[in-house]
C-alpha positions in Angstrom: 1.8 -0.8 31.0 3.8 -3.9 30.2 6.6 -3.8 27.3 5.6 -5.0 24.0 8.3 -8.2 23.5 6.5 -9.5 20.4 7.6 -8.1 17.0 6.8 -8.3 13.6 8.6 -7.0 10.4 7.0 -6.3 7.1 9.3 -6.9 4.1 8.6 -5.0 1.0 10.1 -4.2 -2.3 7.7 -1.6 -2.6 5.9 0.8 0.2 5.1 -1.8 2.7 1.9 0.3 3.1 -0.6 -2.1 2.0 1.1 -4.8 4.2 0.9 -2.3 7.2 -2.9 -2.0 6.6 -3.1 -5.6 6.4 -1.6 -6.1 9.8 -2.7 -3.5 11.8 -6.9 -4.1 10.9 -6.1 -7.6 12.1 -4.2 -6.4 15.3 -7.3 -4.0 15.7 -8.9 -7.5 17.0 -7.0 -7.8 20.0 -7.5 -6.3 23.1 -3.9 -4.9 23.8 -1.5 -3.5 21.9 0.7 -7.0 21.6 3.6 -6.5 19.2 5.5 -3.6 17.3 5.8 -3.4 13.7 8.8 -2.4 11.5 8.7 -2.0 7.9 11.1 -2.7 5.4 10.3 -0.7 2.2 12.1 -1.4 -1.2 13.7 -4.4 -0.4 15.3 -5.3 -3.7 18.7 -6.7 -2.8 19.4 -10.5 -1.6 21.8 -9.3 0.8 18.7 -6.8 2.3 16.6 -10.2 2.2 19.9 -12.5 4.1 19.9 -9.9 6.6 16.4 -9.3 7.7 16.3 -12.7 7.9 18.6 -13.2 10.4 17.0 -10.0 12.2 14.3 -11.7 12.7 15.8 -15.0 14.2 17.8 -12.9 16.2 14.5 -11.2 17.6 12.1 -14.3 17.2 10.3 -11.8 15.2 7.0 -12.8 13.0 8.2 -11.9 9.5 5.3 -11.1 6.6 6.1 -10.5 3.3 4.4 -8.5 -0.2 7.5 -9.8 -2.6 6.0 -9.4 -6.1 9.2 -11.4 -7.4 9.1 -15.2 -7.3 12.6 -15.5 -6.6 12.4 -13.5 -3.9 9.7 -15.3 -1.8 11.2 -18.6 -2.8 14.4 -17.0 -1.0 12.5 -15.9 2.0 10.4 -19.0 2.6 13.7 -21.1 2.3 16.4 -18.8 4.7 13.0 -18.5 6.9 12.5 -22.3 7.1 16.8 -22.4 7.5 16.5 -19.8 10.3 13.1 -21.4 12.2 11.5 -18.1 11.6 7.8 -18.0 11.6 6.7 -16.0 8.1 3.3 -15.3 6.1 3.7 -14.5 2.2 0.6 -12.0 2.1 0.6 -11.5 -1.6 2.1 -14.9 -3.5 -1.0 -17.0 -2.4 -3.5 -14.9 -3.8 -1.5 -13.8 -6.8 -1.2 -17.4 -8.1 -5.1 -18.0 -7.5 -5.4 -15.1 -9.6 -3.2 -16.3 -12.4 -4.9 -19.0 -12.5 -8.4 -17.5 -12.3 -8.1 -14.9 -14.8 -5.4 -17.6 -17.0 -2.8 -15.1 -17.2 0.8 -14.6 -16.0 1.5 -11.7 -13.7 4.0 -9.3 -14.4 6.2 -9.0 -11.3 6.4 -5.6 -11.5 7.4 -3.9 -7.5 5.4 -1.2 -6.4 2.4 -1.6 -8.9 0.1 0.4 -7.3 1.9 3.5 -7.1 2.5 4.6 -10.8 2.6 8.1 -11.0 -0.6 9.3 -12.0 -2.9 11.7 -11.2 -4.1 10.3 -7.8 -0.5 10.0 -7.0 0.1 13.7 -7.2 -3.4 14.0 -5.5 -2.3 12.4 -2.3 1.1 14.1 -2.0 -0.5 17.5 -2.2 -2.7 16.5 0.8 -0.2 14.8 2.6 1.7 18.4 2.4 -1.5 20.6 3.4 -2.0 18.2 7.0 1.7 19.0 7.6 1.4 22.7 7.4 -1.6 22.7 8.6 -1.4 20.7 11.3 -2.5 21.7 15.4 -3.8 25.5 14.2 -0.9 26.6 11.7 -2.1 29.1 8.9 -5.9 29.3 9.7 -6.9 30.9 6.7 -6.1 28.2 5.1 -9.3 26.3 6.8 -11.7 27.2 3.8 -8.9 25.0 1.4 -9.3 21.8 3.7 -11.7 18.9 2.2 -11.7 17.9 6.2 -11.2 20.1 9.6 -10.5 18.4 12.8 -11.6 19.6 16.1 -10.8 18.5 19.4 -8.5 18.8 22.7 -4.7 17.6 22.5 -3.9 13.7 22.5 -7.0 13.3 20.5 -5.5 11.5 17.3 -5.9 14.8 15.5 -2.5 14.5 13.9 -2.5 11.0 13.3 -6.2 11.3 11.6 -5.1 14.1 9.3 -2.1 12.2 8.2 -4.0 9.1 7.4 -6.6 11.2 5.4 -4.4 12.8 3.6 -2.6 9.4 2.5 -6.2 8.8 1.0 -5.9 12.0 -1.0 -8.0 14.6 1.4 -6.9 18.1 2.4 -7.1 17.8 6.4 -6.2 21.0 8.5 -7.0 20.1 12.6 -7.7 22.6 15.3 -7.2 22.2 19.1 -9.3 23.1 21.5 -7.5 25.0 24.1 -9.6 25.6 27.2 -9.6 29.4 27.9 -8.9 30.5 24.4 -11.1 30.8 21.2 -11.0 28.8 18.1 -9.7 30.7 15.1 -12.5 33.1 13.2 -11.5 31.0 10.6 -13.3 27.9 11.6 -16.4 30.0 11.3 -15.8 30.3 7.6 -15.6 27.0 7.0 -18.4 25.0 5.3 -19.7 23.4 8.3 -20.1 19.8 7.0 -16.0 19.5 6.5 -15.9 20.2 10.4 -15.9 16.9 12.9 -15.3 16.9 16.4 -13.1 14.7 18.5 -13.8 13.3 21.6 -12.2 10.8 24.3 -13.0 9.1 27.7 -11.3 10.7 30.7 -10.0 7.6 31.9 -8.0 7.0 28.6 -7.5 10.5 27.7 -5.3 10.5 31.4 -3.5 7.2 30.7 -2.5 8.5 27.3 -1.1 11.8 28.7 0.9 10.4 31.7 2.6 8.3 28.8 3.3 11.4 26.9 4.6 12.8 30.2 6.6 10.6 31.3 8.3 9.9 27.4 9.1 13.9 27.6 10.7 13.8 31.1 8.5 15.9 32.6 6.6 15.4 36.2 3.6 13.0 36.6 1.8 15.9 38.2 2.0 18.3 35.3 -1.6 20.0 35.1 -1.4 18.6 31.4 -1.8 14.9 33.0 -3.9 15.7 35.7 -7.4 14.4 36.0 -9.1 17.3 37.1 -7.5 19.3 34.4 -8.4 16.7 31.8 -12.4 16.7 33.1 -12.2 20.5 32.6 -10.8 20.3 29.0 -13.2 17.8 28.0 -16.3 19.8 29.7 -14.7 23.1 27.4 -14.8 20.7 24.5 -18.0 19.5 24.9 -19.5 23.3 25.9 -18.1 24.0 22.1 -19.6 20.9 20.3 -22.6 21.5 22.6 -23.0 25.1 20.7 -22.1 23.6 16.9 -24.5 20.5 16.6 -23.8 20.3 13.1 -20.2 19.1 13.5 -20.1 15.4 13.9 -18.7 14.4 16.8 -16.4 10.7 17.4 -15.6 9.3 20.2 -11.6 8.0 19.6 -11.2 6.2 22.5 -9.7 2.8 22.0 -10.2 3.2 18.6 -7.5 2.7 16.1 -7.2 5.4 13.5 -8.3 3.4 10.8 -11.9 2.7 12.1 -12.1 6.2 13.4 -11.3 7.2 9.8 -14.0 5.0 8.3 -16.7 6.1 10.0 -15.7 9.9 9.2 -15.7 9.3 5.7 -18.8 7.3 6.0 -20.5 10.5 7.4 -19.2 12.6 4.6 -20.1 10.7 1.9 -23.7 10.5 3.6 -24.0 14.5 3.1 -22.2 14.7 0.0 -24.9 12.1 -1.3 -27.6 14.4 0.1 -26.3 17.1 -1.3 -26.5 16.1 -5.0 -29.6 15.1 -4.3 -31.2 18.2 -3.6 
């Protein structure tokens, strides 16, 4: 696998998060992963501005920026064009459109999306229930999760429950360990909050000799080996095979987000039917 070289750095005076999203759908349309991304949250300062500036000359870094304050994206454009640093302002463009469109001023306010409110509070609370809950801790708490994943390690389990819960849902996920039986608990669980999580061999052994190797340990650990994987995935499949109702996605090559999206498209599907019965 060849070194990512390319970066790009997100500049922020609020979460970054809606930046992230923003550059990471449209990386989803390449083939390979191409460049890293570092994000630089609550940037408020000039000096914070001056110096990831220069970072990013230093690096020959793509630079994209959500500054809600004028001053602030006049400063960046200008040090950028000082500094012959490629940059994208992903928020002033469409926020003077708007002005104009709806013939009003905006208020400049950082971080506008994330006023404390209830949904706020919402989201936090799930974002704490994946953590504990995260790889098999605390089963009983399975029947408190909005969503339960199941599937074999290196399957985006962890990474899917976090990025549900940043969308407000309880998500608890269980792995499938071949030789050993999934928690009673799981049986107790309304059935339509369980999916399934499957992956190609191929990329299922590629991911885990990268996992290897970043922990030290032998390329020839059983974990990495292909024979070992095909029997997981056979266990797997033996325990979707016997609960059809569990939806089961296929993550490979897929980035969280569309994985995500087609969950949540399958659960609002049944929640639909259900109020419709």
């Amino acid at each position: 696998m060849s070194e990512i070289t390319k970066r790009i750095l997100i500049v922020s005076d609020s979460t970054g998060e809606t930046a992230e999203k923003v550059v990471r759908a449209v990386l989803a349309q390449f083939d390979a992963n191409l460049a890293a991304i570092q994000i630089f949250p609550r940037v408020r300062l000039e000096k914070e501005i001056e110096d990831i500036v220069e970072r990013a000359a230093e690096s020959g870094a793509l630079l994209l920026h959500t500054m809600v304050n004028p001053d602030h994206r006049e400063m960046i454009a200008r040090l950028c064009a000082d500094a012959n640093v490629e940059n994208v302002d992903l928020i002033g463009t469409l926020m003077g459109k708007l002005a104009l469109f709806v013939k009003a001023e905006p208020r400049g306010v950082p971080g506008g999306m994330y006023k404390v409110n209830e949904d706020y509070f919402r989201r936090i609370e799930a974002v704490e229930f994946a953590v504990k809950n995260d790889d098999g801790q605390h089963p009983r708490n399975l029947t408190r999760a909005d969503i339960v994943l199941v599937g074999i390690s290196r399957t985006s389990k962890t990474p899917l429950s976090t990025y549900l819960a940043q969308r407000g849902f309880k998500c608890a996920n269980v792995p499938i360990v071949k030789g050993i039986e999934p928690p009673n608990e799981l049986g107790q669980v309304d059935q339509d909050k369980v999916f399934g999580l499957q992956i190609a061999p191929d990329a299922l052994f590629r991911i885990r000799q990268a996992r290897l190797q970043q922990l030290g340990m032998p390329a020839d650990t059983a974990y990495g080996m292909k024979d070992h994987i095909q029997r997981e995935i056979d266990y797997a499949q033996q325990l979707f095979d016997a609960n059809p109702h569990w939806p089961v996605l296929d993550v490979t090559d897929k980035a969280i987000e569309e994985t995500a999206a087609t969950l949540l498209a399958i659960r609002a599907q049944r929640e639909e039917r259900r109020r419709s019965h």
